[in-house]
C-alpha positions as CSV (number, residue, x, y, z in Angstrom):
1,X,-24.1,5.6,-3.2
2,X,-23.1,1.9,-3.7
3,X,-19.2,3.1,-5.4
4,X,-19.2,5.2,-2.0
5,X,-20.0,2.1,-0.3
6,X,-17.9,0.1,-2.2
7,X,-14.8,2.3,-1.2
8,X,-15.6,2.3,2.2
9,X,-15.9,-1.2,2.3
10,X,-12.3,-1.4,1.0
11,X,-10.5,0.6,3.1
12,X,-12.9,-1.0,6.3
13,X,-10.7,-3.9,5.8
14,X,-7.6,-2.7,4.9
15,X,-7.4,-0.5,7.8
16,X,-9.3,-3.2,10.5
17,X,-6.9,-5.5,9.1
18,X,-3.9,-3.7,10.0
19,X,-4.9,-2.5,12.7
20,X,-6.1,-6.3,14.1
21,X,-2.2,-7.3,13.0
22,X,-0.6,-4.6,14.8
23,X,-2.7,-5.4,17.7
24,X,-1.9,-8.7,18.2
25,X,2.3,-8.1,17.3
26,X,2.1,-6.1,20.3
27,X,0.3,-8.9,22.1
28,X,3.4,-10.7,21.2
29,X,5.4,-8.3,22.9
30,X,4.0,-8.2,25.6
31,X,4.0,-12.2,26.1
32,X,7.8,-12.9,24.8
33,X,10.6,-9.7,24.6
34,X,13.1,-11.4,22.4
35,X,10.6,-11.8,19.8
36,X,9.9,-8.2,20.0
37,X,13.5,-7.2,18.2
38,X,12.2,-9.8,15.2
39,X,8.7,-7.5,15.0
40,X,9.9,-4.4,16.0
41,X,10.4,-3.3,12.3
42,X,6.8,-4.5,11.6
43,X,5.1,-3.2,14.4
44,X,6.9,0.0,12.6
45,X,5.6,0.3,9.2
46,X,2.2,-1.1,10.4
47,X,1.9,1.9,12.7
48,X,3.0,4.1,10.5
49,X,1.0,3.3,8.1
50,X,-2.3,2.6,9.9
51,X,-2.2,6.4,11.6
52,X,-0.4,8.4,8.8
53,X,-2.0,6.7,5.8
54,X,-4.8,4.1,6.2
55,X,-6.7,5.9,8.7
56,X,-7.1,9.9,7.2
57,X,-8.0,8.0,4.0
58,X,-10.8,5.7,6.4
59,X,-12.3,8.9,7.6
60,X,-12.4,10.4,4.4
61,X,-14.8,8.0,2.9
62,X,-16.4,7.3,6.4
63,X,-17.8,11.3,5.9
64,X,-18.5,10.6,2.2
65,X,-20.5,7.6,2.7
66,X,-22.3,9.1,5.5
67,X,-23.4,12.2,3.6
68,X,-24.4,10.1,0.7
69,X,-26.1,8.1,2.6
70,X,-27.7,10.6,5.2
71,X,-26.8,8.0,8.2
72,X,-27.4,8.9,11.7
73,X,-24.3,10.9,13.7
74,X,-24.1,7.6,15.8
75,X,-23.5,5.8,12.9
76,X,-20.6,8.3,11.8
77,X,-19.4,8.3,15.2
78,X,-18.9,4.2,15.7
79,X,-17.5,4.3,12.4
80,X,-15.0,6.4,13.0
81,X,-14.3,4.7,16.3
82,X,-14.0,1.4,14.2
83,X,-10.0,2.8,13.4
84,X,-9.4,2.5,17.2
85,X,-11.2,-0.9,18.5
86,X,-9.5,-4.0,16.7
87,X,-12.3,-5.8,15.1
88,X,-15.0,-3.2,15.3
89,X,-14.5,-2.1,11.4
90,X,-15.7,-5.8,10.2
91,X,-18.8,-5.3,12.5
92,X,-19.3,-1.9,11.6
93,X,-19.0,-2.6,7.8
94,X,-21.9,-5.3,8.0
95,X,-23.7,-3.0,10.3
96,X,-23.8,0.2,7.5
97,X,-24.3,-2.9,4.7
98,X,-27.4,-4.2,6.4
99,X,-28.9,-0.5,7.3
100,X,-28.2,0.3,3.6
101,X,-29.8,-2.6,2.3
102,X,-26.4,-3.6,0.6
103,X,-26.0,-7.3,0.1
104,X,-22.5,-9.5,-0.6
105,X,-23.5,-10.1,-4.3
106,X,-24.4,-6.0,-4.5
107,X,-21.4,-4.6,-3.7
């Protein structure tokens, strides 16, 4: 359970990361439209790759990490929301840590 862990630990940031970067580049469009032609390419690969890559691969060891762990639905559930809400997969990932008894120097 703790290499399951791990994993999902991994792609928690990876994918909250990008997805906290894409949300704030379109912050930036929304503030200022000439920068937008500068991050346009960014905002680009980022989505891409968030919802085509990051995320299917986020979900996949979401599931394995909840069967390994037996964790409550709701747990599954605002896991899988934390792909969606900016920030929610760093509160998420010490949320499953603590209920799992997982500490920093563990994983």
């Amino acid at each position: 359970m703790l290499r399951a862990f791990q994993r999902y630990r991994l792609m928690s940031f990876v994918t909250g990361t990008t997805l906290i970067i894409l949300f704030i580049t379109l912050l930036l469009h929304a503030v200022d439209l000439a920068l937008w032609r500068h991050l346009k390419v960014l905002v680009t690969v980022l989505g891409v790759g968030h919802g085509v890559v990051l995320y299917p691969i986020y979900l996949v060891m979401c599931f394995q990490l909840a069967l390994k762990a037996r964790l409550h639905p709701g747990y599954l559930l605002l896991m899988l929301a934390a792909g969606f809400v900016p920030g929610l997969a760093f509160y998420m990932e010490a949320r499953v840590a603590r209920k799992l008894a997982i500490g920093v120097g563990d994983a």
